[in-house]
N, C-alpha and C positions, 0 to 999 in steps of 0.2 A: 454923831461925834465928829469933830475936828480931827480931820489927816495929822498925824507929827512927824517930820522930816527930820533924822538926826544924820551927820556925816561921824561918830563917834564910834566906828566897827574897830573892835580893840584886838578881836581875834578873828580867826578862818579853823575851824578843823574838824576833817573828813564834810560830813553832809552841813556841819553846822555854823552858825555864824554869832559871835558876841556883839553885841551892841551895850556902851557903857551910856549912864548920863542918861536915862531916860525916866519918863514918870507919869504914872497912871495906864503904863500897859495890863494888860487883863492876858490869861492863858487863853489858846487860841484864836488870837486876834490874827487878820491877814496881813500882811507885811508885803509892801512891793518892794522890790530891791533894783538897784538903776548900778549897773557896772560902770566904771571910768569909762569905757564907749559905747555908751548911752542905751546899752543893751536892756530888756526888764526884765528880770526873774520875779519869780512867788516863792511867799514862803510864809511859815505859822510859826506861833509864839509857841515854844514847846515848856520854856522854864521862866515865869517872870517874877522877878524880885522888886526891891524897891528903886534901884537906880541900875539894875540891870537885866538886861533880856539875851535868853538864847534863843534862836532864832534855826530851824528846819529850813532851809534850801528848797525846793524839789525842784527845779532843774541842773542842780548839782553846783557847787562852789568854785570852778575852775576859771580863774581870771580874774574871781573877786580877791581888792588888797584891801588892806585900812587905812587908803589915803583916800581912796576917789568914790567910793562905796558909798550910796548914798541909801539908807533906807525909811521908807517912809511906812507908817503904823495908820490903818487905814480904821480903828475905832470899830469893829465887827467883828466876829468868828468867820468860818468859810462859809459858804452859802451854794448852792447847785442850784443854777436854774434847769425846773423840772417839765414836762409839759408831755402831753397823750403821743406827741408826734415821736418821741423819742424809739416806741417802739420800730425795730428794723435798721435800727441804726448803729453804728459804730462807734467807742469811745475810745480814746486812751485813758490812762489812772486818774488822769488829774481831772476827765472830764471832759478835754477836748475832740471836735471831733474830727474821725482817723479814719472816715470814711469819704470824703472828697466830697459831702454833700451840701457846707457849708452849715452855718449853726443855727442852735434853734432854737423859735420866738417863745421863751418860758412860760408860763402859764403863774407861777411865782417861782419865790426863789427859799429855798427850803435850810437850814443849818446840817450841815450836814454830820454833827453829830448824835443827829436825833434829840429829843423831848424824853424824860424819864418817864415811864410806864406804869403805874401804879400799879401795885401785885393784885389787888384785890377787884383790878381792873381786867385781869388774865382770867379768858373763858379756857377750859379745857382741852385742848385736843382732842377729836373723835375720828373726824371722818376721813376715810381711805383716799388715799392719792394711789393710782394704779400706774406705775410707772414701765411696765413690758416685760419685768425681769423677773423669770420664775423666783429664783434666790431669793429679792427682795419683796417682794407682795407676797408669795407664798408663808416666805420664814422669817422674815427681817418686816413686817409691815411698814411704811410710812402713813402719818396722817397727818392732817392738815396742821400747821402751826409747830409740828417738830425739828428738832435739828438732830440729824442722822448722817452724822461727818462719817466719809470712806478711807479706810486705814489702808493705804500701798503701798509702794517698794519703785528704787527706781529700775526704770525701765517694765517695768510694769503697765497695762494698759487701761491705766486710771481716767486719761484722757478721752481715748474711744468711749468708756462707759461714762463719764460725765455728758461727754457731746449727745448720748443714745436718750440715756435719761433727759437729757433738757429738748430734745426732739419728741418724746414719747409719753413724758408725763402729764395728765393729764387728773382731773375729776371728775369724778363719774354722777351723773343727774343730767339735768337738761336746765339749759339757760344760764352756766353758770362760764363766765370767759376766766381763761385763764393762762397766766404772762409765766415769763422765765427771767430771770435777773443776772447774767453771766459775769463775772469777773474771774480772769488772768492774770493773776501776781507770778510776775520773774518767769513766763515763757520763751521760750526761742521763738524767731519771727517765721520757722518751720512748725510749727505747735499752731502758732496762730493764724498760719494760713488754715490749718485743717480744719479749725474750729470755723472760720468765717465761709468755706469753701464747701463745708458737709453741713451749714447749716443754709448755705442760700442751695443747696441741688437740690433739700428738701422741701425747700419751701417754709421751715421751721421760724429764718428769720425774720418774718411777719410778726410773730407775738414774741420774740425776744430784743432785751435789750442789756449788749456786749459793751466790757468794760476792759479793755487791753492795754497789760502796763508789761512789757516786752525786759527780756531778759539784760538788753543794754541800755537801757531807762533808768535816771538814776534810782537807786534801792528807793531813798527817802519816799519815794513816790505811791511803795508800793502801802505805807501805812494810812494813806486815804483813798487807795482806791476800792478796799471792800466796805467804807465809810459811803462814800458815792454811790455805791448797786446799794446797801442798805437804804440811804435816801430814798433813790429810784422806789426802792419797793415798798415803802412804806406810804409815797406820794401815791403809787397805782393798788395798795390794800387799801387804806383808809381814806381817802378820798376819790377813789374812782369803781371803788367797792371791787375790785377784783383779785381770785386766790395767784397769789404769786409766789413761785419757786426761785432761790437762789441759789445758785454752783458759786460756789468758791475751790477755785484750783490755782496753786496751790498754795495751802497756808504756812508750810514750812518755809518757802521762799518770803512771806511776810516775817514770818520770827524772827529771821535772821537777820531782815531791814531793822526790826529791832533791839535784836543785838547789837548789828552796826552804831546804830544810833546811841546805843546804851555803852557802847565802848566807845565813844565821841566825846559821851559826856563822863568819864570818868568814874563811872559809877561802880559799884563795887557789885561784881557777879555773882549770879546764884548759880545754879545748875547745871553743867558744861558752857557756861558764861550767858546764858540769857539773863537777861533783868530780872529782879525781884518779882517786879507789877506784870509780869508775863501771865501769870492767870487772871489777874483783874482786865490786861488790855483786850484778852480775847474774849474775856467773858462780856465786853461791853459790845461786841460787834454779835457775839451768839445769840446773847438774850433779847437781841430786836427782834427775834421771829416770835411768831406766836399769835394766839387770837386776843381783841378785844370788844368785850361784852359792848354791845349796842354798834359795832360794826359787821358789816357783809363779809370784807374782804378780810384774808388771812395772809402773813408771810411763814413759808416753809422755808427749810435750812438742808442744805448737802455741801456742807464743806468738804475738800476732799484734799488728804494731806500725803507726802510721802515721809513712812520711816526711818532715817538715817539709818543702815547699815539693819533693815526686816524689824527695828527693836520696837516694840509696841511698851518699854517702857521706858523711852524716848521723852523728855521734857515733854516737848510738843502733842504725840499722842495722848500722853500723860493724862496733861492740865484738861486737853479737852476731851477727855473722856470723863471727867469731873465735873465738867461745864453740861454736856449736850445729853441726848435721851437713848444712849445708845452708839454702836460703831458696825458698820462693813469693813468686810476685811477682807484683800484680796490675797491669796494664799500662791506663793509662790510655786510650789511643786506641781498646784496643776496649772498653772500657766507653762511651766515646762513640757507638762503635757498635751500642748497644745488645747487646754478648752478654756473656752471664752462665754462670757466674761467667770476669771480665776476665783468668783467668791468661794470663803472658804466659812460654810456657815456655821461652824462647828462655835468659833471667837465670836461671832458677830453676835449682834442682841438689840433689839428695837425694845425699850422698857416700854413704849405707849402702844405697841402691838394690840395689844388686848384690846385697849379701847374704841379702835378703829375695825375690827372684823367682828364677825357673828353675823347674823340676823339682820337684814336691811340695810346690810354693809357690805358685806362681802358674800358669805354663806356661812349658816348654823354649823358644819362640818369643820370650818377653817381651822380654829385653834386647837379637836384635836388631830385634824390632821398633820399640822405642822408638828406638835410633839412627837406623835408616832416616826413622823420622819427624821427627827431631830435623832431619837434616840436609837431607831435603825441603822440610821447612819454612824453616830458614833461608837455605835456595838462593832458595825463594819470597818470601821479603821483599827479599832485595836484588835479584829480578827488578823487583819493584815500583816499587824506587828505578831503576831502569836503566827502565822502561817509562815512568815520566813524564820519560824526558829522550828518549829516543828515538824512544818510541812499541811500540805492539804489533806492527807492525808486522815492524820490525826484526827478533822472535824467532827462533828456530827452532820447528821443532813440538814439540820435547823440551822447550821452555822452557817454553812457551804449557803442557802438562802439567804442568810442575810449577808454574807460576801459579795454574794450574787449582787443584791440590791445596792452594797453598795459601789459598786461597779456601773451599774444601771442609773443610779442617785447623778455621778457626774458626768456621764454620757448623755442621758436625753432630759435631766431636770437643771442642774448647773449650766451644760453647753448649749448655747443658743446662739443663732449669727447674729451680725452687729445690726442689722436692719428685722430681725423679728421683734414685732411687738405683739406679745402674747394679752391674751383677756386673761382676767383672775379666773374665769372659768375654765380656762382651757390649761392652768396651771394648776389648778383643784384636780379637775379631770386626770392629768397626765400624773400625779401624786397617788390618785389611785390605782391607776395601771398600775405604776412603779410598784406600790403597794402588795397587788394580787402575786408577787414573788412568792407571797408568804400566805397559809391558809386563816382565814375569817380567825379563828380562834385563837391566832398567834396577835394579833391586833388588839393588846391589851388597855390601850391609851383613848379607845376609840371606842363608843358607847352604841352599843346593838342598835337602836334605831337608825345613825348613819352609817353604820356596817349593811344594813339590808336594804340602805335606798342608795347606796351610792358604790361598794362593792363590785367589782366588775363581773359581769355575764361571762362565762366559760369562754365565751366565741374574743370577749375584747380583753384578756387579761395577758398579763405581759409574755413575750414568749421570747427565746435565747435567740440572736439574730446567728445568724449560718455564716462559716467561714467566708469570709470574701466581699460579705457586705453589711452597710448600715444602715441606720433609722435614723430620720433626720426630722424633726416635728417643727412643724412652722404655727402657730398660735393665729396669725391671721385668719387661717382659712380652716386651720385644726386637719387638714391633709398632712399623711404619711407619706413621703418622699424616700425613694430606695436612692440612696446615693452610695460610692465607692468610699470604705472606710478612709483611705486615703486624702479624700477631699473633705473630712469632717472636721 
């Protein structure tokens, strides 16, 4: 299509820009914009009518007027050039690169809104991604093709467990490669050191590729940058047959670029002022994960959001807990008590669990073992609540066990350091240690044939550690490390 060059910018406000007098723009289309000193900005058709367009910014409206303003409608949607080399490298939101290595020779060049998906075209989710984290492989499963957004808090350490998982997650079999998709909406350029700084010490940034759109960037910027990592991963699932994981952190900082933009355009608000189309916008970036039938390669999903003010019935948690196959939830009180990573599995819920453990998956034991523990656990928090009105006293000795346990539960099953990466086996393993608190016959959830092959021996069943010191369980090597409770 024919470039159309109009000098007709009628308005400027906040990210956005009016252009009157125009004809046969299409939604989406790319827009170069040339300031009165000859400066070139980008920007996309967000609203097009019949003689008028509004027009997104993304490097911000400041010096554009409506005399000198010149923009020109380049007949396209956005496009991302994609190509293998990308992996190891560094992006800012809009694509460019922000790693000093100069750009790169595309391989083609992709819409970066994505192709619709036929439903009947979606294979199932089954198989297990083993990502390190007792928490989540054990109680929370992930598997291939799902989206398993992480619910946080600020100041919360959503970050370190994002970086650990995109270091750690991997698929289990032989021969099969597999990538990480990173993007950054509205970090501090402290956030994003660590992210680029903890993933080159590991060596991690070999199979990932980082999409960083920085805390003073304009907002607008940040509504195509998890548009770009979706590209990204769709070019390395379906065309280069490889399973790929994508972090999205964090998406509250996207809502609110769309708030912005939605209070721009005068639109009249829903919900503590988000847009209406707030669950249709996010639902178009979620539901690009997923398998499809007669391809190799899968995208998986971990977006990962903070709660405004802990509320999990926050718009934003809300809608995409509506959208995706479940939520992590990192739980404040034990972040105060110092363990890491704070999952709190009690809220959390992976609805494709099932699908992906048992039998040539994970192990025949998994699922009930994870119930057993689910409901150990929550027996142990409301003893808690019952033990400060009573006293310990009061319990019985069944109780005082499962207190025990779950004391035990977030000590050596929750608490893990940020560089262990456990095997499902040694998170199954350490499940029934935690387990043998309680005798064979209290393990109602748990069906006698894995009671008697997987039950602990006398000699390996959990025991009270002694004043002064701790148990510190490392999954690499499956070694007990006595360290000072202190340093745990």
């Amino acid at each position: 299509m024919a470039i159309k060059e109009y000098t007709s910018v009628v308005e400027v406000a906040g990210p956005l820009m009016i252009v009157e007098g125009v004809e046969g723009i299409m939604y989406g289309e790319v827009v170069e914009i040339e300031t009165g000193k000859g400066e070139i900005r980008h920007g996309q058709v967000l609203d097009a009518m019949e003689t008028r367009a509004v027009v997104q910014v993304f490097e911000g409206t400041s010096d554009l007027d409506t005399k000198s303003t010149k923009a020109r409608f380049l007949g396209e949607t956005m496009k991302l050039g994609v190509s293998t080399s990308m992996l190891g490298r560094v992006f800012d939101g809009a694509g460019r690169p922000r790693d000093g290595k100069g750009e790169i020779i595309p391989e083609k060049r992709l819409d970066i809104n994505g192709y619709p998906m036929n439903p009947s075209a979606r294979e199932f989710p089954r198989e297990f991604i083993q990502t390190g984290m007792s928490t989540i492989d054990g109680m929370n499963t992930l598997v291939r093709g799902q989206k398993l957004p992480i619910f946080s808090g600020s100041g919360l350490p959503h970050n370190e467990l994002a970086a650990q998982i995109a270091r750690q997650a991997r698929v289990l079999g032989k021969g099969e490669d597999f990538v990480v998709i990173f993007a950054a909406m509205g970090i501090t350029a402290e956030e994003a050191h660590f992210f680029r700084s903890d993933f080159e010490r590991t060596g991690a940034l070999e199979r990932i590729v980082m999409f960083l759109n920085l805390a003073d960037d304009p907002a607008v910027e940040r509504i195509i940058t998890p548009r770009l990592a979706l590209t990204t991963a769709e070019y390395f699932a379906y065309e280069k047959d490889l399973h790929v994981l994508v972090i999205f952190t964090d998406v509250t900082n996207y809502a609110n670029a769309l708030r912005e933009i939605s209070a721009a355009r005068n639109e009249v608000p829903g919900r503590r002022g988000y847009p209406g189309y707030m669950y249709t916008d996010l639902a178009m970036s979620y539901e690009r994960a997923g398998r499809v039938i007669g391809k190799k390669g899968t995208i998986t999903q971990i977006p990962i959001l903070t709660m405004p003010d802990d509320d999990i019935t926050h718009p934003i948690p809300d809608l995409t807990g509506y959208i995706t196959e479940g939520q992590i939830v990192l739980g404040r009180p034990l972040h105060m008590r110092g363990v890491y990573p704070p999952v709190d599995v009690l809220p959390c819920l992976s609805r494709l669990m099932n699908q992906g453990i048992g039998k040539e998956r994970t192990r025949e034991d998994h699922k009930d073992v994870a119930s057993q523990m689910y409901a150990l656990y929550a027996e142990g928090r409301d003893l808690r609540d019952l033990v400060a009105v009573v006293g310990e006293e009061a319990l019985s000795e069944r109780d005082r066990k499962v207190l025990q346990f779950a004391d035990a539960f977030e000590d050596e099953f929750t608490r893990q350091d940020y560089n262990d990466d456990r095997t499902i086996e040694y998170t199954l393993s350490t499940a029934w240690r935690l387990m043998s608190i309680l005798e064979k016959e209290e393990l109602t959830k748990i069906g006698r044939d894995a009671i008697e092959k997987y039950y602990p021996k006398p000699e390996d069943r959990w025991k009270q550690k002694e004043e002064g010191e701790g148990l510190a369980y490392h999954g690499v090597t499956g070694d007990i490390a006595m360290k000072d409770v202190d340093e745990l």
